[in-house]
C-alpha positions in Angstrom: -7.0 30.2 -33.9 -8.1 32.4 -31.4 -6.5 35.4 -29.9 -7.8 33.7 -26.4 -5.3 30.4 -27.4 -2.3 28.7 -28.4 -0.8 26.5 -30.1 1.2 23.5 -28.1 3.3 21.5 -30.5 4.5 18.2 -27.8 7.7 16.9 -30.2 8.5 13.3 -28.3 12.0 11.4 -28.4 11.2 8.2 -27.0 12.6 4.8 -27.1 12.4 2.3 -30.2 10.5 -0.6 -29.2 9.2 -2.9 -31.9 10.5 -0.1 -35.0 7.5 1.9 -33.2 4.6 -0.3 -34.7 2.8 1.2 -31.6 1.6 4.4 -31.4 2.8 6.7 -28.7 -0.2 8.2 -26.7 -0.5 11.5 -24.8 -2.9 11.7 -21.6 -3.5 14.8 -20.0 -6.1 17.1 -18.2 -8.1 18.5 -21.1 -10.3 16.9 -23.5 -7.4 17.5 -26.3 -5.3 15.7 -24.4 -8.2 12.5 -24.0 -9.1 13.7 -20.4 -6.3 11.4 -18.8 -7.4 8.4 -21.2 -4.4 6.4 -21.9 -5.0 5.5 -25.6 -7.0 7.8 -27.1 -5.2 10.7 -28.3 -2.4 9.4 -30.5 0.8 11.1 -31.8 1.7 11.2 -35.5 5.5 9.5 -35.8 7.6 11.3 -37.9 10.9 9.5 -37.5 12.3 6.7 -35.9 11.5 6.6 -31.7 9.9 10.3 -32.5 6.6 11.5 -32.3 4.8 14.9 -32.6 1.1 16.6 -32.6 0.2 19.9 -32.4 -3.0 20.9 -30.1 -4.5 24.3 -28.9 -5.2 25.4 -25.3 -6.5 28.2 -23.5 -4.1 30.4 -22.5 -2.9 30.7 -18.6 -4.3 26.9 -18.6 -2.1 24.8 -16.5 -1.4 21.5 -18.6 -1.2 18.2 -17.0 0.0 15.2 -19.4 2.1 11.7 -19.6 2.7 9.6 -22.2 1.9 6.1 -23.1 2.0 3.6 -25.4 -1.8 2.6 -25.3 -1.9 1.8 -21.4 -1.3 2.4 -17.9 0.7 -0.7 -18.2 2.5 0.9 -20.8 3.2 4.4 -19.3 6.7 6.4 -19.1 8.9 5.9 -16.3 11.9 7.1 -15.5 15.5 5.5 -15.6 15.1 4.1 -12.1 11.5 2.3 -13.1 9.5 4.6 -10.9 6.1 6.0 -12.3 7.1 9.8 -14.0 5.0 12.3 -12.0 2.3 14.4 -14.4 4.4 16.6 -16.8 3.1 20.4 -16.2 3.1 23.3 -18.8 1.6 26.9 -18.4 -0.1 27.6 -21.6 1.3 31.4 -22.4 2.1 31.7 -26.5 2.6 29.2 -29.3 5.6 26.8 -28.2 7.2 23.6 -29.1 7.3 21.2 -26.4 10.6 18.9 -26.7 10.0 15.7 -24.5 12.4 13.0 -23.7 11.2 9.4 -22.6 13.3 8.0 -20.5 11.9 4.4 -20.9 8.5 2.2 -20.8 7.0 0.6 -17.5 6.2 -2.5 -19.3 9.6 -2.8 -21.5 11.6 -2.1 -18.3 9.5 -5.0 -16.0 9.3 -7.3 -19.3 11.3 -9.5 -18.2 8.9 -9.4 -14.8 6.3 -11.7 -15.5 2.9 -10.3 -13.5 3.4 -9.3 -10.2 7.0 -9.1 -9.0 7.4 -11.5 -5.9 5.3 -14.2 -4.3 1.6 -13.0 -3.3 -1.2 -15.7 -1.8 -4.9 -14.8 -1.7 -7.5 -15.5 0.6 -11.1 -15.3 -1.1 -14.6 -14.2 0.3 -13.2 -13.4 3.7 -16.3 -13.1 5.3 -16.6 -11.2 8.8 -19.4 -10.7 11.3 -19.1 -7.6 11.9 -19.5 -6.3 8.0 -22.0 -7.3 5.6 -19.6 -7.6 2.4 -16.8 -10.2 2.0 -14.0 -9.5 0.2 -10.6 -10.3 -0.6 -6.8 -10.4 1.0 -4.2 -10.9 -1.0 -0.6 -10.9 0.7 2.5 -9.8 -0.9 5.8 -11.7 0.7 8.9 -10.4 1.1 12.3 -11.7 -1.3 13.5 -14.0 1.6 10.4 -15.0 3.3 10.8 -18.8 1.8 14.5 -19.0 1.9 14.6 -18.2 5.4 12.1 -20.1 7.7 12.5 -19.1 10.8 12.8 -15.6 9.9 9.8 -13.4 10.8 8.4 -10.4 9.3 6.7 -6.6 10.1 3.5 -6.1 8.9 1.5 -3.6 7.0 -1.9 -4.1 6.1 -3.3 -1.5 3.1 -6.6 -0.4 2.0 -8.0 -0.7 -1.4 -5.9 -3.9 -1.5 -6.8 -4.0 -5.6 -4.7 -1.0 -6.6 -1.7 -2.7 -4.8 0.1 -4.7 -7.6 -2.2 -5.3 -10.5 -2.9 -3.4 -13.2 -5.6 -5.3 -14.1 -7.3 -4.9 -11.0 -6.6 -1.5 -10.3 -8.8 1.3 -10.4 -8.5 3.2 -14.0 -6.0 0.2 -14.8 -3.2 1.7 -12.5 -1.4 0.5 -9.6 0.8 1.8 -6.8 3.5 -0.8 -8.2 3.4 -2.0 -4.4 5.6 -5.1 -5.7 8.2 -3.2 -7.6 8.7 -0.3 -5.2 9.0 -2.7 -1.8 11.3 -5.1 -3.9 13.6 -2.1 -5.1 13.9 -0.9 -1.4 14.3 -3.9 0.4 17.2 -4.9 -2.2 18.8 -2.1 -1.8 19.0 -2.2 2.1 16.4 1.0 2.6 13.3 -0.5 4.3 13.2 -3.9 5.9 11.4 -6.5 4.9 7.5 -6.6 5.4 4.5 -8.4 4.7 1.9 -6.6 2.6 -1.7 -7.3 3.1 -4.2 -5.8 0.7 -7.8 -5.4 1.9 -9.7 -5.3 -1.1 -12.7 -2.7 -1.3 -16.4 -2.9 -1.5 -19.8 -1.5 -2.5 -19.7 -0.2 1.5 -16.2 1.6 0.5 -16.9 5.4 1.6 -18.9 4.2 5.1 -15.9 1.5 5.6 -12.9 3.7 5.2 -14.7 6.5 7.5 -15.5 6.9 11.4 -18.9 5.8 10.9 -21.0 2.5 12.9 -19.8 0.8 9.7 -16.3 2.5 9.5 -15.8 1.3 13.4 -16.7 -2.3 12.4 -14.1 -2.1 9.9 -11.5 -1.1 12.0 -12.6 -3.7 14.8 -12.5 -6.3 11.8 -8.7 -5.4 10.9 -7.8 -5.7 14.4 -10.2 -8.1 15.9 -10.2 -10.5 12.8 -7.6 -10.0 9.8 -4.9 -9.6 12.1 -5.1 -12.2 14.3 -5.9 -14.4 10.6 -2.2 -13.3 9.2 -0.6 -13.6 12.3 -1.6 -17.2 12.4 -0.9 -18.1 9.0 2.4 -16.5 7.9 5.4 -15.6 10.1 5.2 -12.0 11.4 6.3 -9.9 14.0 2.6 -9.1 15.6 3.9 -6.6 17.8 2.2 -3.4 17.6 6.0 -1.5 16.6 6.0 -4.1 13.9 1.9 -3.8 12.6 1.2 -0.4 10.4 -1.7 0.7 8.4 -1.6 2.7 5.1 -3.8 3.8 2.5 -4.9 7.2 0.3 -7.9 9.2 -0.1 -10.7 7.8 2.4 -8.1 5.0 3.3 -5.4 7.2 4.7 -8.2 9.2 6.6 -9.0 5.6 8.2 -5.4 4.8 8.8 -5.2 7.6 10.5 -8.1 6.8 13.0 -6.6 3.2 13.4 -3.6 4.6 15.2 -6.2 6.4 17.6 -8.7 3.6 18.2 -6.4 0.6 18.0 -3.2 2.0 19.4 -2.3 -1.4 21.0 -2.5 -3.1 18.0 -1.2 -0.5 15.1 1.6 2.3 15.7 1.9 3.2 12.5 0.1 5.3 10.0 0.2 6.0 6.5 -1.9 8.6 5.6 -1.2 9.7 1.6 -4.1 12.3 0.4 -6.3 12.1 3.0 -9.8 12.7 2.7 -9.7 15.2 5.9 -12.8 17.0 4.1 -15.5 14.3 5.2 -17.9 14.8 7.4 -17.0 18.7 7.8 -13.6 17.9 8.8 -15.0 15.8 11.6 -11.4 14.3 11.3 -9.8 17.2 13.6 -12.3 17.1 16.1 -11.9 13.9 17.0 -8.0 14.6 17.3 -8.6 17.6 19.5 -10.4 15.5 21.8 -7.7 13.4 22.4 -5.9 13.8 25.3 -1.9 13.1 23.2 -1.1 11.6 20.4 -1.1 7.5 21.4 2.7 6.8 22.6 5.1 5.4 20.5 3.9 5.9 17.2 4.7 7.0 13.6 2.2 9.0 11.5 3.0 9.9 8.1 1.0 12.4 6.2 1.2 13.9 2.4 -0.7 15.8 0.1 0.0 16.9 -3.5 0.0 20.3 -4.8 -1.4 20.2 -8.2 -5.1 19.5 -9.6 -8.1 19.9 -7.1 -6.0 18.6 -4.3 -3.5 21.6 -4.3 -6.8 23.8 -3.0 -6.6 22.0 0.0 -3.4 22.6 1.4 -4.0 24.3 4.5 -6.5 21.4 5.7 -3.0 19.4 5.6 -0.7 21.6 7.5 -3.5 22.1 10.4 -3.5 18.3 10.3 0.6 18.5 10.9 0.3 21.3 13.2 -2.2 19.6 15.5 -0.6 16.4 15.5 2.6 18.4 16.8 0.3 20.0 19.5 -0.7 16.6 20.3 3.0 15.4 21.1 4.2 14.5 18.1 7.8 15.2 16.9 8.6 15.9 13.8 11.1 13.5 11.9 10.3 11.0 14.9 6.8 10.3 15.5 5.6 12.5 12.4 6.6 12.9 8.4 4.9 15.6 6.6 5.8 15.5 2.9 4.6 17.6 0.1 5.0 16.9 -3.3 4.4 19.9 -5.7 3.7 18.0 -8.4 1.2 15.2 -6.7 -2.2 15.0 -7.8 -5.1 13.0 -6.2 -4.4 9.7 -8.4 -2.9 6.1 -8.2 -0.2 7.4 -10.4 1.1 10.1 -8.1 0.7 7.9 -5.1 2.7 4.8 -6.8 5.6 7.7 -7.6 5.9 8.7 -3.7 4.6 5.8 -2.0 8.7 5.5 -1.0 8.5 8.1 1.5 5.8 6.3 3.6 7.6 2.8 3.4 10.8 4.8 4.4 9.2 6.5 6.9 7.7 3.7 8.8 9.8 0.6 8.2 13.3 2.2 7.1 16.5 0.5 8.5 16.8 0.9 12.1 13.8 2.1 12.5 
């Protein structure tokens, strides 16, 4: 071993499930650790429910890693059911790493066949205005079919694939959409919305920007989608009640929605934004705007580990210029960092409760 690294010994006390015929896997940022693949770097069991491998490192490397058992589907939660947020160690000097697992995403939802609630799809929604169709699918809320005459807020989500499905998410993981909203509304935090998940397409990165095509899109959610769901499902359509959320290149289009549709959408979600396009043609838009439109709620994050921590101060200027614009924080504007966030479906599925809170809490 070289004077240059150490030794990491990860020692793992998780639960029993099925007298551990599965392997537990470990998942991290290095090639050691699978480079973030869920099922290829495999612990050696050396007791019942524990697990241990030893790996080198280069020392001073920050180490990013969860655990699985094979999957996405099958990653580590915590007590609650919530997606555990990347595990960080500073590689100094040969240590032994003890790890608890609280429990498994797929052993705690077992009992959760598939998505949790009702959701309806609406295939090949074609549009004018873009050249690719795609899908909707809508997510409905516990009481939506117990209660008919009840009518609902909506918000309408980017990326509409990485929603609820593991299978159809991106690198198999999901912002657990379902479980998260369910959780919330059950226990009397959020009210009860509508989802609507705009799938992607091959015109993602021109769609989700403030480009001729970007533009279209936005004129299609507002001109075309919206006016679709209000007609066939109950909701409020009111522009208090209609929000628009999404991360990466979908927040960053959220973002404009509140700006170029105000009188249809008054509510943001912006998670990770992608504020970097276009050299940050993002902020001079915004400083060309007269205010901020009136009325709304804008919610921005960002994450402070992996390549996303390096662009921290593009996110406070956003903050700081929406304040100069007349927003008020913990009114019109959340800023939220999370240390630990990375730029992945897995750290935006662990915080995507600060948004929902945020824009559709009770009372709000």
């Amino acid at each position: 071993m070289s004077r240059h690294t150490a030794k990491i010994t990860f020692r793992i006390k998780a639960p029993v499930v099925a007298s551990d015929e599965q392997p537990v896997y470990i998942a991290g940022n290095h090639p050691a650790l699978g480079d973030w693949q869920p099922d290829r770097v495999a612990l050696q069991k050396v007791a019942e429910g524990r697990w241990e491998l030893g790996l080198e490192f280069p020392k001073a490397m920050q180490l990013e890693f969860k655990l699985t058992r094979g999957s996405w589907a099958s990653e580590e939660v915590v007590k609650s059911g919530e997606v555990k947020g990347n595990r960080l160690h500073e590689v100094q000097e040969d240590q032994v790493l003890n790890v608890k697992v609280n429990n498994w995403r797929d052993i705690l939802f077992r009992s959760k066949k598939g998505i949790v609630g009702q959701v309806r799809y609406h295939r090949n929604v074609r549009s004018p205005l873009l050249k690719h169709k795609r899908d909707l699918i809508v997510w409905l809320p516990p009481s939506y079919d117990k209660l008919p005459q009840k009518r609902y807020p909506v918000l309408y989500m980017h990326d509409g694939q990485n929603l609820f499905d593991p299978a159809t998410a991106f690198a198999g993981v999901d912002w657990r959409m379902d479980e998260t909203a369910t959780r919330l509304i059950k226990s009397g935090k959020i009210q009860e919305i509508i989802i609507v998940g705009l799938y992607n397409t091959p015109a993602r990165l021109d769609e989700y920007a403030d480009t001729v095509i970007g533009r279209n899109y936005m004129r299609f959610l507002a001109e075309e989608a919206k006016p679709f769901i209000d007609k066939a499902y109950r909701t409020l359509p009111t522009r208090e009640n209609t929000a628009a959320m999404g991360s990466s290149m979908c927040g960053l289009i959220s973002l404009y929605l509140v700006f170029s549709f105000p009188e249809i959408f008054a509510k943001a979600g912006c998670l990770s934004s992608s504020l970097f396009w276009h050299d940050h043609a993002v902020f001079d838009f915004i400083s060309s705007q007269a205010s901020v439109p009136k009325n709304v709620k804008i919610y921005i994050d960002h994450g402070g580990a992996g390549d996303e921590g390096k662009y921290a101060p593009d996110f406070r200027r956003l903050r700081d210029l929406l304040i100069e614009k007349g927003c008020r924080p913990g009114i019109d504007l959340e800023y939220y960092f999370d240390k630990r966030g990375d730029h992945s479906e897995r750290s935006w599925a662990r915080r995507v409760k600060q948004p929902l809170r945020f824009l559709f809490g009770v009372g709000s």
